[in-house]
Each structure stands twice: as C-alpha cells, then as structure tokens.
N, C-alpha and C positions, 0 to 999 in steps of 0.2 A: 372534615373530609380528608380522605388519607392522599397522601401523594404518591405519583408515579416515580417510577426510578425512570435513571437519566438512561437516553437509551441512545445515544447518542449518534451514529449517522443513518443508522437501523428505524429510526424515528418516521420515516417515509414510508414503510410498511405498515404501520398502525397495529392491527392485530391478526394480518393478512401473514398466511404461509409457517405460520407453527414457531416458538422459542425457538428452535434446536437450529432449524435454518435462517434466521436474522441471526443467532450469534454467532454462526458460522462465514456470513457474509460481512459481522463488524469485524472480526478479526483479519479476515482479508482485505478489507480496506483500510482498516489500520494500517497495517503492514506494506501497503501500495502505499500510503499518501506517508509514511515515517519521513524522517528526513535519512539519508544514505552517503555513506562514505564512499566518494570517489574512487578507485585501486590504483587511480593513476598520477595523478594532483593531490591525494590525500582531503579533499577538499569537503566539509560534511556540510550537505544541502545545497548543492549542488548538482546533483543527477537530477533528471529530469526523465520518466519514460516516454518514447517515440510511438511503439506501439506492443503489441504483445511480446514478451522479451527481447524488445530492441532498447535499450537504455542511453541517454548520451549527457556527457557533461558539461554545463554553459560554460567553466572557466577553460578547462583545455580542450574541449571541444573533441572529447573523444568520444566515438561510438562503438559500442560493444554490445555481446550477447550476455542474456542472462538467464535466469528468470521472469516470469510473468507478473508476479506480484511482488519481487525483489528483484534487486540488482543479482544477487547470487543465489542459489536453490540449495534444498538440502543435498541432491545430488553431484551438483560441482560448478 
C-alpha cells in the first residue's frame, strides 16, 4: 500500500478545499507559529501574538504593532 505524504498541520482538511489552498494555508501557519525574534530584548521565542497584528513579548513585556502572521511584514 503506498503511503501518504506528511501533510502536516493542513492534515485537518483531508482532501476538502483543493492542494493549491491547504498549501497556501500551511505556509501561513507555519510562518504564525515559527519562533520570532524579539526587536527589543533580542529574545528568540519569545513573542507571543495578542491578536491580528498586535504582537507582545513575555520577557520584556513589550507590545507592538506588526504583521498578522509575523511580528514584521514585507512592507515594514
């Protein structure tokens, strides 16, 4: 019997909604759940997201704006 490939948090969809949009949705949660370097504390894994681009750090306890799925965007 051949086996699946690993599909990894996309897994929950089964074969509902098309390739093109589950791989589009692992990589953005990828990229949300990564671990993130601090700007302020330098601290890595340590940020924490609050809610849609509100980000905050549990060591220095700072909150900033960012991105949605990152602490920074490719805009700035």
């Amino acid at each position: 019997m051949a086996r699946t490939k690993f599909t990894r948090s996309t897994a929950r969809f089964g074969a509902r909604y098309g390739s093109t949009l589950r791989k589009r949705v692992r990589k953005i949660e990828e990229r949300l759940r990564a671990r993130h370097k601090c700007p302020y504390c330098l601290t890595v894994g340590s940020l924490k997201r609050k809610a849609v681009g509100i980000w905050y750090c549990n060591k220095c306890g700072k909150v900033f704006a960012g991105g949605a799925y990152a602490p920074f965007s490719e805009i700035g």
